[in-house]
N, C-alpha and C positions, 0 to 999 in steps of 0.2 A: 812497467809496474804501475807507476803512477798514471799511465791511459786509462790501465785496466781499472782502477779505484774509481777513475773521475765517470768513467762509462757506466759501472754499477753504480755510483751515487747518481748519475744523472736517472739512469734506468728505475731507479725507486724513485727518485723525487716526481716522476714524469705518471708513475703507476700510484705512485700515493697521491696526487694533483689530480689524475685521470678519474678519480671515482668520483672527486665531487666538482669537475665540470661541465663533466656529460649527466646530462637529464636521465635521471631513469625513470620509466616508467611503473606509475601504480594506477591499478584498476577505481572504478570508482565502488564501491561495498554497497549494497543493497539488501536491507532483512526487513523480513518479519510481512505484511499486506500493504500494500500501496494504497493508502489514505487520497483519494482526489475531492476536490472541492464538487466536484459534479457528484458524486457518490453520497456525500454527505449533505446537499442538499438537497436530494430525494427521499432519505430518508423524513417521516412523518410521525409526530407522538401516534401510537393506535394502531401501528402496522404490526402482521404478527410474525414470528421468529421467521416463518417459509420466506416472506417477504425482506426482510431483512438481509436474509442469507441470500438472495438472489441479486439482493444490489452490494453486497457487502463483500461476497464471500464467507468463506468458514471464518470462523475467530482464529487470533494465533493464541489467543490464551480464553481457556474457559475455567472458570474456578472448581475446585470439587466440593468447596463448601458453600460457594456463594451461586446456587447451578442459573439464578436468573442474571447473571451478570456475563456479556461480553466482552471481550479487551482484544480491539485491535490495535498493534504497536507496529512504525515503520521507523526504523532508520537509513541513512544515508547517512557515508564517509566517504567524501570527494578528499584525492593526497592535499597536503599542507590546509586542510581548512577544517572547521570545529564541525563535530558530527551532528545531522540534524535528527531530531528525532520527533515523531506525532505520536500521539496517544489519542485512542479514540473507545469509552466508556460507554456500551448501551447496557441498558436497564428493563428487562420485564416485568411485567405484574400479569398474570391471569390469560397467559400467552398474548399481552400485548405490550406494546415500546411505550412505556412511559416514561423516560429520564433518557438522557444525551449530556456525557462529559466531555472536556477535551477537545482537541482541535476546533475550538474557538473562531482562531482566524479563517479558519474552513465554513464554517457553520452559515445559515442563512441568517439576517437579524430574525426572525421570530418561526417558531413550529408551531404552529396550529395542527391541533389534536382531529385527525381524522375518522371519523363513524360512522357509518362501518368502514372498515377496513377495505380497500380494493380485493377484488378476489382474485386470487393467482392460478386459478382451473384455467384450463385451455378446451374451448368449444371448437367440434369437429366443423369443418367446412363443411356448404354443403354442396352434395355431389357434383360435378360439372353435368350439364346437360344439353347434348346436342339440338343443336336446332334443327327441326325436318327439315329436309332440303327436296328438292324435286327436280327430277333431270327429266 
């Protein structure tokens, strides 16, 4: 009787010990648009929304009241460590980027306001063209 005791108290002590000195694994949590520093230092005051959207992506948040405002938010939760989060605030006026908030440390030191805007049309190639040849 007394084996049978000491073997069920070892078997819990060994199963309640067990869970926290085996590693478990947690994923690392990623939401919302992936903010890169290369992203954000392409953007230029003066570019217009098409432009935007093509280096940025869609926004994760568009306001319904505020329709000139973008908001792209990203967090990261890596296990045991503080969640990172960026926030990234564009501004239009008159379908052009006039204002850039947020991710700071991302940012270039200065935006110089671009006019005209680059164009984002794409020009057809032109045809390829055999050269005569003579046999």
């Amino acid at each position: 009787m007394q084996l049978i005791c000491r073997t069920i108290f070892v078997t819990l002590f060994l199963a309640i010990a067990g869970c926290s000195l085996i590693p478990v694994y947690y994923p690392d949590v990623q939401q919302g648009n992936i903010i890169t520093q290369n992203d954000v230092r392409q953007l230029q005051l003066g570019m217009t929304p098409a432009q935007v959207l093509y280096i940025m992506g869609p926004p994760i948040l568009k306001q319904n009241f505020i329709l000139n405002r973008w908001d792209y938010v990203y967090t990261m939760k890596k296990p045991r460590k503080p969640m990172v989060e960026r926030r990234l605030a564009l501004y239009f006026e008159a379908d052009r980027l006039v204002r850039i908030e947020g991710a700071a440390k991302l940012r270039a030191p200065a935006l110089s306001p671009v006019y005209p805007a680059p164009s984002m049309t794409r020009t057809k190639p032109e045809p390829y063209s055999t050269p005569a040849t003579t046999y």
